[in-house]
Each structure stands twice: as structure tokens, then as C-alpha cells.
N, C-alpha and C positions, 0 to 999 in steps of 0.2 A: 086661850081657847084655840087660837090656831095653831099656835106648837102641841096641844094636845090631838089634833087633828092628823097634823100631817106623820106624826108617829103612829098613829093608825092604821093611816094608806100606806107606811113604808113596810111594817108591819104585815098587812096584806098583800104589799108587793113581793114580800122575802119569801112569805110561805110556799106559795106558789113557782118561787123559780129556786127552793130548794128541795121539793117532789122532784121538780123535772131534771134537776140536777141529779139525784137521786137515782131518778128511772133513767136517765142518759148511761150513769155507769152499771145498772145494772145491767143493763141490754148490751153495753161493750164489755162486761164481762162476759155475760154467756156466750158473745158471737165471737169475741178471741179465744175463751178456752175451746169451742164448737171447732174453730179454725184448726187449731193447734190440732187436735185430736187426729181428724179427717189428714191435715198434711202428715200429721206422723206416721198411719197408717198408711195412707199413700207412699211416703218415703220409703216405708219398711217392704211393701209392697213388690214397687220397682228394683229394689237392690237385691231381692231373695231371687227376683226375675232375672236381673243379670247375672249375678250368681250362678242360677243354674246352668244358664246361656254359655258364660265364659271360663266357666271353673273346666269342663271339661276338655276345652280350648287351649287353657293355659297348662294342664297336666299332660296334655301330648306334645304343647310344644316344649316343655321340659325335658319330657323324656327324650324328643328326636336331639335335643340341645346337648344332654348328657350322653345319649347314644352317638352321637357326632366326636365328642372325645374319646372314645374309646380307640378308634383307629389310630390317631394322632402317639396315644401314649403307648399300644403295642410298637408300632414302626419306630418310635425315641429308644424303645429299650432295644430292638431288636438292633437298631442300627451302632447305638451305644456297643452290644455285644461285640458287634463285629470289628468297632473299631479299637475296642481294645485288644482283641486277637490280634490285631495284626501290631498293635504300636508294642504290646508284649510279647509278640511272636510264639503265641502260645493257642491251644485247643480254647473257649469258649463257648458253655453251652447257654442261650438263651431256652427257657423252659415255661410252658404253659400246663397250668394244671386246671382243669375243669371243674374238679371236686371243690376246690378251694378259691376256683374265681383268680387266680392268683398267677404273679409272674416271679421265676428266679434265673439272676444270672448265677454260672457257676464257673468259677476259673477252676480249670485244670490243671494250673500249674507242673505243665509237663516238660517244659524247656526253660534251661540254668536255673535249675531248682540246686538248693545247697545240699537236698536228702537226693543222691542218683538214684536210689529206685524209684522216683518221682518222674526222671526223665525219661519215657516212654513214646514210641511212633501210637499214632491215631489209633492202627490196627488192633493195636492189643489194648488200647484206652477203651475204644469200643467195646470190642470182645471182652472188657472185664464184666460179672455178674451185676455187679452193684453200679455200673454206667448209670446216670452222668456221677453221683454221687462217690466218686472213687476215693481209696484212703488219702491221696494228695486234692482231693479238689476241695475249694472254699468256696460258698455260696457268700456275694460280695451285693447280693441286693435279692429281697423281698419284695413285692411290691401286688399290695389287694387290687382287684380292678373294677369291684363292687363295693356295694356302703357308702356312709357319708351321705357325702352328698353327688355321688355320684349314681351307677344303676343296682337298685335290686338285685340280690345274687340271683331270686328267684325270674330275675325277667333274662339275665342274660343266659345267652344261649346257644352255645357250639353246633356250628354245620350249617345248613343253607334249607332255608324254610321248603316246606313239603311244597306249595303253590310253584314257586319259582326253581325247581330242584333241577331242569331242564336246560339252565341259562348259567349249572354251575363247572362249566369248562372254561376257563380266561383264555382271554386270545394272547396270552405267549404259554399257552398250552396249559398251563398246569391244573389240576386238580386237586379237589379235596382231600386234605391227608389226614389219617385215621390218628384217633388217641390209642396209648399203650399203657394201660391200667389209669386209665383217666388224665392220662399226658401227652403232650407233643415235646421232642427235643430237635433243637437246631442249634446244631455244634458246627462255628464258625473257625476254619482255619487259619492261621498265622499268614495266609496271603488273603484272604477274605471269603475264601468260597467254600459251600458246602460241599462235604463228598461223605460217599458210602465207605462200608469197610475195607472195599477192593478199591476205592483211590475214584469212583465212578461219580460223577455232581451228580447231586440229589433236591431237587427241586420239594421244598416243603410249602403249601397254603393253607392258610386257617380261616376259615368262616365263621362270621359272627352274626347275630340278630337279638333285637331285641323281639321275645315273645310277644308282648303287648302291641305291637308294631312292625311284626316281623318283614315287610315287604320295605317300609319307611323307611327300615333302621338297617338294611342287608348290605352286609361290606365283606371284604374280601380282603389277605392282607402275603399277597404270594414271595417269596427268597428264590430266588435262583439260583440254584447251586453252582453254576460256569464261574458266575462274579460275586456271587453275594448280594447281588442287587435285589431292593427290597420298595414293594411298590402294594400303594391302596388303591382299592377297586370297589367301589360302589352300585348296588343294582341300579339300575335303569330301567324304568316300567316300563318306558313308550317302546325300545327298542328292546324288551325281555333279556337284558343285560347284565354284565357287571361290565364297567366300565373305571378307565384311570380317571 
């Protein structure tokens, strides 16, 4: 009778603490999935916030990062030009095209060529029609300066932004030099220096910008025609500038 007894109160003890058992996990399920939800939302929240916050932080400092190479790689090839001129003793034209975003060197192959109608003075190299492209010259390098991963054709930009147009004289004089059917040429001679068709240096600079950016990104990239010497020049807000 008393083992019939006490399986009764155990019996009545169980019931009761497996409801509450019961209601214990039902209440921590609602209140963790409740949680989860609210954090999720939350999370997703704050990161759409950053996002908008930093994406457009990160896409100009991109581009001033890519627009920052850009000067670095014209003065490599321009200087490359020149110092091939001089170790082959020969004409050398570095070329900018604008239509194409693009750089070409081009040897002239004008001195101890094996073909002698090849070996020709400057004067009449120039004076040919079809300058720099002449029947002895070989384009010895291509080179895109947009795409990739580098700048949009569409942002880069020849010549010196309208705001700043004021500050485009560099203090070793030079100035902006014009495209000729959407080109600049800079034909380096066998001693290094630029010169005209009368034998006269010709100082050539090319301005650059990115669109997007144009004051951020304004560089300057001037040759000397006395020595060849070839220097980058960057605007400077504070002082309405380009500066080395």
C-alpha cells in the first residue's frame, strides 16, 4: 500500500515539472528565434548603412590611387624613349594618342641602318608626310593607359581642367602643347634632346585629369627640349598650382 502510494505523488510530482518543462522550452524558443530575427535585421541594417557611408569613399580613393599611376607610367616610357635614342644613336619618337588612350614608341631607325635610304638627318625625317610613321620606322611598344584595372577611357582626360586653367603655365615655363589629329609626338634625339625642324629645342607638356576628379587627379608631365629632361608636376590647391 505504501509503494502504491508513493508512485502516485511521483506520478504527480512528474506531471507538473514536465508542463513546466515544456513551457520553459517553449518561451526559449520564441525568445531566441524573436532574438535572431531583430539581430538579423539589425545587422543587415547597419552594414547597408556602412555601405552607403563608405562605398563612395572607397571609389574615389580608387580612382585618385589609379589616377596616381598614371603619371609614373607616361615619364617610364618617355624616359625609356629617350634613352634608347641616345644608347642607339638614333631619332625616337614617344607618342600619345588621345583617341586611343594609348602610348607608342617608335624607332626611326635612321642611323647604320643596313637599307641607306633609311639613313636620313631629322630634317627631312620630319618633313616626311607620313612623320612619325615613316617607311624605316618600327613601333617597338604599344601601350593602353586605360582599362583593366586601371582608369576608364571615359574619365581620362587631356589638358588642364576649366576651374584650374589659370595655374596652367609651369614654372620652367612650359606650356600646354596641342594634339595633331588627336596626337602628341616627342621625337628624342641621339644626344637626348628635343629639337624642331630647324635644329631649335622644343619643349613639349602634356596635361592630364581625371574627369571624375579633375582638380584631385591634375598632373602635368613637361620634356625639355635643351636636355631632354623630363619632370611630373601636380596641381596644388592651396597655392593654385602645379607643382614638382
Amino acid at each position: 500500500m505504501q509503494a502504491g502510494n508513493n508512485q502516485i505523488l511521483e506520478a504527480e510530482e512528474v506531471e507538473p515539472m514536465k508542463i513546466e518543462i515544456a513551457q520553459s522550452k517553449d518561451q526559449g524558443w520564441h525568445s531566441c528565434s524573436g532574438r535572431t530575427v531583430i539581430e538579423t535585421l539589425m545587422v543587415l541594417t547597419v552594414a547597408a548603412v556602412m555601405t552607403a557611408v563608405t562605398l563612395p569613399q572607397v571609389i574615389s580613393g580608387r580612382r585618385l590611387m589609379r589616377s596616381a599611376q598614371l603619371p609614373r607610367e607616361v615619364v617610364t616610357q618617355l624616359r625609356s624613349a629617350r634613352q634608347q635614342a641616345m644608347s642607339q644613336r638614333q631619332a625616337f619618337t614617344f607618342q600619345y594618342d588621345d583617341s586611343a588612350k594609348q602610348i607608342k614608341i617608335i624607332d626611326h631607325n635612321n642611323n647604320g641602318n643596313a637599307n641607306a635610304a633609311c639613313n636620313i638627318a631629322w630634317a627631312t625625317l620630319v618633313a616626311d608626310a607620313s612623320f612619325p610613321n615613316t617607311a624605316c620606322s618600327t613601333t617597338v611598344l604599344t601601350l593602353p593607359l586605360t582599362g583593366g584595372s586601371g582608369i576608364p577611357s571615359s574619365e581620362l582626360t587631356f589638358g588642364v581642367p576649366s576651374a584650374i586653367s589659370s595655374a596652367s603655365t609651369l614654372d620652367d615655363t612650359t606650356t600646354p602643347s596641342s594634339l595633331t589629329s588627336n596626337k602628341l609626338n616627342i621625337t628624342f634625339q641621339p644626344n637626348g634632346t628635343v629639337i624642331d625642324a630647324a635644329g631649335n629645342p622644343l619643349n613639349r607638356t602634356m596635361f592630364f585629369y581625371n574627369n571624375k576628379a579633375s582638380q584631385e587627379t591634375a598632373i602635368a608631365i613637361s620634356v625639355l627640349g635643351t636636355a631632354g629632361r623630363v619632370k611630373i608636376w601636380r596641381y596644388d590647391s592651396s597655392a593654385n598650382k602645379y607643382a614638382e
